[in-house]
N, C-alpha and C positions, 0 to 999 in steps of 0.2 A: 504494500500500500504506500508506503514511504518512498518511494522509486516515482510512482502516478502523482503523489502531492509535489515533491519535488520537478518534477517536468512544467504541472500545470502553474507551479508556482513562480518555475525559473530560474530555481536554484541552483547551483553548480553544486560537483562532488567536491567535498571538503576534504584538506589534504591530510588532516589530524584531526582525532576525535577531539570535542571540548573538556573531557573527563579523564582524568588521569589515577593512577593510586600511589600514593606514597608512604612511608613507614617515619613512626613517630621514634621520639627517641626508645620508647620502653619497648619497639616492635611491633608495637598495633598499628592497622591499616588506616590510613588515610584517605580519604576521595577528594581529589583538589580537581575544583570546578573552572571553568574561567565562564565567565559569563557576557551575553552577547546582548549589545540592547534590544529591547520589547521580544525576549526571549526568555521569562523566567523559569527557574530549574522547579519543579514542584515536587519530586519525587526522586530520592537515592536507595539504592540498595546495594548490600553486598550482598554475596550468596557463593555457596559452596560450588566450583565448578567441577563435579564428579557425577556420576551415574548413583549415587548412593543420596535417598530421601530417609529424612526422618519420618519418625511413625504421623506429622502432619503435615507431609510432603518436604517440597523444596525449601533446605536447612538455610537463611538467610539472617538479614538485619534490614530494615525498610522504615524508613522515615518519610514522610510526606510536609507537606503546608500550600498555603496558596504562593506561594513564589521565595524562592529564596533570597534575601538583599544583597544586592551585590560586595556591599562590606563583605559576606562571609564568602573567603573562597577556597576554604578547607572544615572538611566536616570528620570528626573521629570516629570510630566503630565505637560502638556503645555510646556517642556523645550527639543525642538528637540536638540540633539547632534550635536556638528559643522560639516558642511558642509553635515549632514544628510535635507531631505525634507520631510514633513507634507501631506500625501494622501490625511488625513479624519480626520478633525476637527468637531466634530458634536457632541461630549460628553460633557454634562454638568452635573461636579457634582452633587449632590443631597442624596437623601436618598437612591438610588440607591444601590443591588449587583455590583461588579466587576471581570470581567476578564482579567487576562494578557494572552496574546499568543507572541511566539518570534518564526521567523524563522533563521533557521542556513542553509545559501545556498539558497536553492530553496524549502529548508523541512520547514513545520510548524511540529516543534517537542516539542514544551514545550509548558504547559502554567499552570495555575493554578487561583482558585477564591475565595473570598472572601468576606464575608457577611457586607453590610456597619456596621452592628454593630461592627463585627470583628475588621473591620478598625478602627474606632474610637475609640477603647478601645484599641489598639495594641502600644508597646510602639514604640518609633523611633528609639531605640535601637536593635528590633526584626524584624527579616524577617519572613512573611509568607510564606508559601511553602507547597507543599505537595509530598507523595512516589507516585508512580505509581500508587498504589492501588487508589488513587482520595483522602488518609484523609491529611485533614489541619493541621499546625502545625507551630507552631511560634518558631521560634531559633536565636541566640543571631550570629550576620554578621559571627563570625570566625567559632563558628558551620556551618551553614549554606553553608561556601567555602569550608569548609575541608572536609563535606560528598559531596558537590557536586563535589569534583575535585575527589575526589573515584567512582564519577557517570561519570568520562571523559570516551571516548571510551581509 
């Protein structure tokens, strides 16, 4: 569907997703946003990227709100944004892959994933992210804003 809105819309392929994951000093994942105008982020998740569901499906972490401010443009695992609410708390780290997905509006339009190794050896300094094309790729936050704001509509 995204492909149709896109065309009728006019939008070109974007060279970098908006959404990246980074790792905190203590090891927990980060989702560092860059955000686009009259494009607000209303929805994040992480979630376990494995074939293995909990006994209430897909093992995640999922915060919502009506639009994220663009002041904030790193959200923690377990750290919902203020006056944002908590869907689906069911993710518990471990040795686990990870996925981020972010929707802007009512689109899930970004996400990107990451191999627990990846994470654990990734500096706190560097955002994970990936092109369109699906490859991974670690860059230093100011990299990271400045091709993604080249990635704005």
């Amino acid at each position: 569907m995204l492909p149709l809105v896109c065309f009728v819309a006019g939008c070109g392929p974007r060279p970098l997703q908006l959404v990246g994951i980074s790792r905190g000093a203590d090891g927990l994942p980060i989702a560092v946003v860059h955000h686009c105008p009259e494009e607000p982020v209303t929805r994040i998740s992480f979630f376990e990227n494995s074939m293995t569901l909990g006994p209430s499906g897909l093992l995640s972490w999922t915060v919502s709100g009506s639009g994220l401010p663009e002041s904030v443009t790193e959200v923690k695992l377990h750290e919902p944004p203020a006056g944002w609410k908590v869907s689906a708390d069911t993710l518990q780290l471990g040795e686990a892959d990870l996925g981020l997905g972010v929707s802007i509006g009512n689109l899930e339009v970004d996400g990107v994933s990451i191999t627990s190794s990846d994470l654990a050896g990734l500096d706190p300094d560097k955002v994970w992210t990936s092109t369109v094309d699906g490859v991974g790729t670690a860059l230093s936050r100011e990299e990271f804003h400045r091709l993604a704001q080249e990635s704005c509509p």
